[in-house]
C-alpha positions in Angstrom: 4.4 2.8 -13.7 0.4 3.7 -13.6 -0.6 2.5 -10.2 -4.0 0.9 -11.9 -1.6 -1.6 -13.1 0.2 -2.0 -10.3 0.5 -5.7 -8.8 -1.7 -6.6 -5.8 0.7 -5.7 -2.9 0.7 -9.3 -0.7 2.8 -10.1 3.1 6.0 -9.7 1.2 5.5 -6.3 1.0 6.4 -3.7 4.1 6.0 -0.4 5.4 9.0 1.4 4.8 8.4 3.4 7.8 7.4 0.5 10.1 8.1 -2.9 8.6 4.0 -3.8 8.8 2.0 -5.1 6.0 2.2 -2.2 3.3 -1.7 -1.5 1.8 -0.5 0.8 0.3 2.0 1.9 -2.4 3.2 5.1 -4.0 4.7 5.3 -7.3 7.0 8.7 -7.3 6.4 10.4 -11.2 10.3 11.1 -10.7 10.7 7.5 -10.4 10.7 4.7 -7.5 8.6 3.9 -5.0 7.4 3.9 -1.4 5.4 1.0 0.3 3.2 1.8 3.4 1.2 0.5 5.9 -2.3 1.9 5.9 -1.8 3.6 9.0 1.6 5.5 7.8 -0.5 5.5 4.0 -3.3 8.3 5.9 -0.3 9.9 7.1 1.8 10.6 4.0 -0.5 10.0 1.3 -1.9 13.9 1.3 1.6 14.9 0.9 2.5 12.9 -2.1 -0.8 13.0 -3.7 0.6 15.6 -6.1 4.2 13.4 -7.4 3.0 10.5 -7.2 0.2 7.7 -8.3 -1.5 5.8 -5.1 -2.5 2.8 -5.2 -4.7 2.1 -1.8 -5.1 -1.5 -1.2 -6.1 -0.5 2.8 -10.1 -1.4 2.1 -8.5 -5.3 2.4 -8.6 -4.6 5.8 -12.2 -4.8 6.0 -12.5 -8.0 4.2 -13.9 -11.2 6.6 -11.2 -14.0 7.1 -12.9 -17.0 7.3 -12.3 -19.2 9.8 -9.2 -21.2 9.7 -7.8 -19.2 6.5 -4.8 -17.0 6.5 -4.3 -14.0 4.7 -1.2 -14.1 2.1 
C-alpha cells in the first residue's frame, strides 16, 4: 500500500503499543501494518524508516479545536 494513499487515520485507530490515538501508521514493504501514537511514532519510526512507508498524521496535533467541537 503507498502510504500517500493511505486513508486519514481517525479515533478508531490505536497505538499498538499503548492503545492512544495512532497519528501515525507504518506500512511494512513485507506486508501489514503498524499503527502508533505520535509519541511511540518518534520512537520507532527511525527504525522502520528503511521497510516501511510512513504516513505521519502527528502535525494534527497542532491543529486549533474550536470551541465546543470534538475531534473524530
Amino acid at each position: 500500500m503507498n502510504a500517500a494513499l493511505a486513508p486519514t487515520l481517525n479515533a478508531a485507530d490505536r497505538c499498538d503499543r499503548c492503545g492512544a490515538q495512532a497519528y501515525v501508521r507504518a506500512s511494512l514493504h513485507a506486508g501489514g501494518e503498524l499503527l502508533f501514537c505520535a509519541h511511540h511514532g518518534r520512537e520507532h519510526i527511525p527504525a522502520l524508516a528503511g521497510v516501511a512507508d510512513i504516513h505521519d498524521e502527528s502535525e494534527r496535533l497542532l491543529e486549533p479545536t474550536p470551541v465546543g467541537e470534538t475531534t473524530a
